[in-house]
C-alpha positions as CSV (number, residue, x, y, z in Angstrom):
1,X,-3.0,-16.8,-3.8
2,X,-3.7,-13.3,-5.9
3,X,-1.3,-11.5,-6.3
4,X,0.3,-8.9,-8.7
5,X,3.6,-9.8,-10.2
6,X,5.5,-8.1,-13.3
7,X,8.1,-5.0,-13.5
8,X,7.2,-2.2,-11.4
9,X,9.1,0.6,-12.7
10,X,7.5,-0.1,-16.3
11,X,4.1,0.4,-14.4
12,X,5.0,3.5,-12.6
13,X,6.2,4.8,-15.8
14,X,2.8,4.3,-17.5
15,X,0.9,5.6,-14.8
16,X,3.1,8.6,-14.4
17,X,2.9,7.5,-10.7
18,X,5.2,6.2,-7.9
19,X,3.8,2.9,-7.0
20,X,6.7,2.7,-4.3
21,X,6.1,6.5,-3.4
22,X,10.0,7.1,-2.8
23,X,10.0,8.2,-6.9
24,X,12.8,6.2,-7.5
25,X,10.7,4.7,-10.3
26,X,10.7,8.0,-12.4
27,X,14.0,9.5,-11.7
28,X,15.9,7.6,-14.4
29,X,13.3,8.2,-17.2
30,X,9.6,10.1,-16.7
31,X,8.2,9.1,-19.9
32,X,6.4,6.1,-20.8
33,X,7.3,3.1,-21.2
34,X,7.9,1.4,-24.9
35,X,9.5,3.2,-28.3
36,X,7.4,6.6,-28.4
37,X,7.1,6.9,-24.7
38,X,8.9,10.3,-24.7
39,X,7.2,11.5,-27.4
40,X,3.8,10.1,-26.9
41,X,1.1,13.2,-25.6
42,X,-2.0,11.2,-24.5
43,X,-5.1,13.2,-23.8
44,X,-7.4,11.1,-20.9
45,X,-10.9,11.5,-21.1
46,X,-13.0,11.5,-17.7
47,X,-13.0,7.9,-17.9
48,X,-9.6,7.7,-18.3
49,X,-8.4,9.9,-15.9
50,X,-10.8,8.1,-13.4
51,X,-9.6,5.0,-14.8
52,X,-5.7,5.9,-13.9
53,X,-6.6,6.9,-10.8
54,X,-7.4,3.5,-9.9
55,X,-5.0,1.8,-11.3
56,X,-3.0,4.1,-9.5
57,X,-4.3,3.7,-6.1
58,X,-4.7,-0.1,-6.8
59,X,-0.9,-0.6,-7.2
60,X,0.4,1.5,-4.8
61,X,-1.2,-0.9,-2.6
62,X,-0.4,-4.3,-4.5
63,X,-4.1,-5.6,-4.6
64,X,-6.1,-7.2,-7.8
65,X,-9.1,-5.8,-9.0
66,X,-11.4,-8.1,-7.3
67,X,-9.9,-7.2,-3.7
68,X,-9.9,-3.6,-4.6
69,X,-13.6,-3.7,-5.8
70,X,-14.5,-5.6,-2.8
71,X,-13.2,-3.3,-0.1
72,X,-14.6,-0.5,-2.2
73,X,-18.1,-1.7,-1.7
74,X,-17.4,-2.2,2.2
75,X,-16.5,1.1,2.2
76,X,-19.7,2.5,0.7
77,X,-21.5,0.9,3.3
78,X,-19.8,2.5,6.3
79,X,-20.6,6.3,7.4
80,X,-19.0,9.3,6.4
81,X,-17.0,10.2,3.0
82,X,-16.4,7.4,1.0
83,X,-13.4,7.9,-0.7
84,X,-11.5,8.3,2.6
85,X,-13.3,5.3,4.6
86,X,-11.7,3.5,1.1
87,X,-8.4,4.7,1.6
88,X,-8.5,4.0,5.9
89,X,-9.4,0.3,4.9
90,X,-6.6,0.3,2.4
91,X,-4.1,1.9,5.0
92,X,-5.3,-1.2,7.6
93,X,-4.4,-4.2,5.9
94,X,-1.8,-6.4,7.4
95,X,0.9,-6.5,4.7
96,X,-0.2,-2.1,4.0
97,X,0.7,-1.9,7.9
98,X,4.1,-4.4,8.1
99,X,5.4,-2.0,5.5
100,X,4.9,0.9,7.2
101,X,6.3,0.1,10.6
102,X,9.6,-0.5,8.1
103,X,9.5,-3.9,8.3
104,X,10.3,-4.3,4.8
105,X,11.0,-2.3,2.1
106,X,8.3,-2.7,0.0
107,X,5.0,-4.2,0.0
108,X,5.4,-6.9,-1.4
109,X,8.3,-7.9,0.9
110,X,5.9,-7.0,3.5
111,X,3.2,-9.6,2.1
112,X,5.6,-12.4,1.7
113,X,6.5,-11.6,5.3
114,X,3.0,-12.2,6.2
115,X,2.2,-14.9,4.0
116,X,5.2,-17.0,5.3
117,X,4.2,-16.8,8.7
118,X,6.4,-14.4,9.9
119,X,4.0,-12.3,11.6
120,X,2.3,-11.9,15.1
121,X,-1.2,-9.4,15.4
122,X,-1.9,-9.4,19.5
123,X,0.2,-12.5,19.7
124,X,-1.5,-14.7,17.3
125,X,0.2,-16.3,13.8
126,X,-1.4,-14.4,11.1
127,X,-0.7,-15.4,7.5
128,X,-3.3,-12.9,5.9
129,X,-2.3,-10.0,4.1
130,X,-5.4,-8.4,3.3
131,X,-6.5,-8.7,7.3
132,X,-8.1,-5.5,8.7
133,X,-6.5,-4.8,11.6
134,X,-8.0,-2.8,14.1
135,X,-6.4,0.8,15.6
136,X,-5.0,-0.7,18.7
137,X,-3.7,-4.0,17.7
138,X,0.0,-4.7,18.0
139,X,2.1,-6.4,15.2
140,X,5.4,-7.6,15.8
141,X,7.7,-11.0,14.1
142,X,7.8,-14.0,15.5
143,X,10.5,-14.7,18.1
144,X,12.7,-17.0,15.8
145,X,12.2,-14.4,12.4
146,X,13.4,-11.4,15.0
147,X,16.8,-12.0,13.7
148,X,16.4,-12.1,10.0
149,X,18.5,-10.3,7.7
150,X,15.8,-8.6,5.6
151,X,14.5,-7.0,8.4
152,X,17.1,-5.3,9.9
153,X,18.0,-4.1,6.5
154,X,14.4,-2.5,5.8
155,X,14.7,-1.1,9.7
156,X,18.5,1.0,9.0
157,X,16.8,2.4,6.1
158,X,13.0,3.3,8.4
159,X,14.3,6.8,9.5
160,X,10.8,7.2,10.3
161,X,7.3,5.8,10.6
162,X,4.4,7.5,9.4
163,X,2.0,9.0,12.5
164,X,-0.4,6.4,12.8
165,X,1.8,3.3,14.2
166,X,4.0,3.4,16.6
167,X,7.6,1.1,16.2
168,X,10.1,-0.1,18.9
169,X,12.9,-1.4,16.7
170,X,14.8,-3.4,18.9
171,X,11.7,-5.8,19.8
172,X,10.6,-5.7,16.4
173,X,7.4,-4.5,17.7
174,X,4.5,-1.8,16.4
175,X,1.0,-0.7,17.2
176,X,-1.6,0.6,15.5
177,X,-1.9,3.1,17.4
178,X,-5.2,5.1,15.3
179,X,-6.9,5.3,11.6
180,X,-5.0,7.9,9.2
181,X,-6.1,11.3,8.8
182,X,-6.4,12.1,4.9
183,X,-3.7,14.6,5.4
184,X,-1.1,12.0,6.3
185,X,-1.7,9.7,3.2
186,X,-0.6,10.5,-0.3
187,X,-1.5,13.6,-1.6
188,X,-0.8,12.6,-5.3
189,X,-4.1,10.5,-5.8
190,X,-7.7,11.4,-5.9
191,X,-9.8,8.9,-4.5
192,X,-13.3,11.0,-5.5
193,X,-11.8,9.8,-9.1
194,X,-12.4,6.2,-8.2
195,X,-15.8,7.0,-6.5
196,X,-17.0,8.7,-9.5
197,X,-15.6,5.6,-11.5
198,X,-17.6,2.9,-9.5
199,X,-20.6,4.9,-9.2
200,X,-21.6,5.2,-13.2
């Protein structure tokens, strides 16, 4: 199983990012990581600020490079603007999804969810993060992981759930309900960055 392990805060530091998107990451210290982080002035070329931006993007959403690349190159293939088909498909994967109806905290608890067997999609045992699920498709936890204590702890915090999904917390049950609008994603990342970086 891929999957990306190591500190996240250090990461968030060096990207000058919130991976977690709640900023915690970067309220403590907003430099770089390592002995001349606050000191350090980096000037990115192109290719570095492309190159950012993915790495960016790539660990907001917990995925290696070859998963990232791959979903990339299905969304070149589908109509309309690139960079936000790339961002849709990103925003429908299983674990992306379980995390956002505030089933967990993070993603990765919400991958571990999944990978564990915790999950339901239209009543079937799912055990694949990186599943695209369709707009319209219900995800819920199983009957015996309804009661677990991770969960209802990642639901008191959920005050609320982005547009796109719809949650009824006491059945520990969600829908799909459409794809995102580009609006309602982060507005901190450029995706047109990672386009241009793939397409050299």
């Amino acid at each position: 199983m891929a999957r990306l392990t190591g500190p996240t805060h250090k990461v968030a530091r060096r990207l000058s990012f919130s991976i977690l998107e709640t900023g915690q990451e970067l309220k403590k210290r907003q430099y770089a990581p390592g002995q001349h982080g606050p000191t350090r002035r980096l000037k990115l070329s192109n290719h570095g600020l492309q190159l950012r931006e993915k790495q960016r993007i790539r660990f907001m959403y917990q995925i290696n490079e070859r998963q990232f690349y791959n979903t990339f190159l299905k969304a070149t293939k589908m109509k309309g603007v690139t960079g936000h088909n790339f961002l849709f498909m990103l925003e429908s994967r299983l674990d992306n999804l379980v995390y956002r109806l505030g089933f967990a905290n993070t993603r990765r608890g919400a991958r571990q969810l999944v990978n564990h067997g915790h999950i339901l999609v239209d009543g079937k045992k799912v055990d694949i993060p990186s599943l695209q699920v369709k707009p319209g498709s219900t995800i819920e936890l199983k009957e015996n992981s309804k009661k677990m204590t991770s969960v209802a702890d990642a639901l008191e915090r959920t005050l609320n759930t982005v547009a796109y999904v719809s949650l009824d917390k006491d059945n520990r049950k969600g829908t799909y309900v459409r794809l995102p609008e580009r609006n309602e994603l982060n507005q901190e990342i450029n995706e047109s960055l990672v386009v241009e970086f793939y397409n050299k």
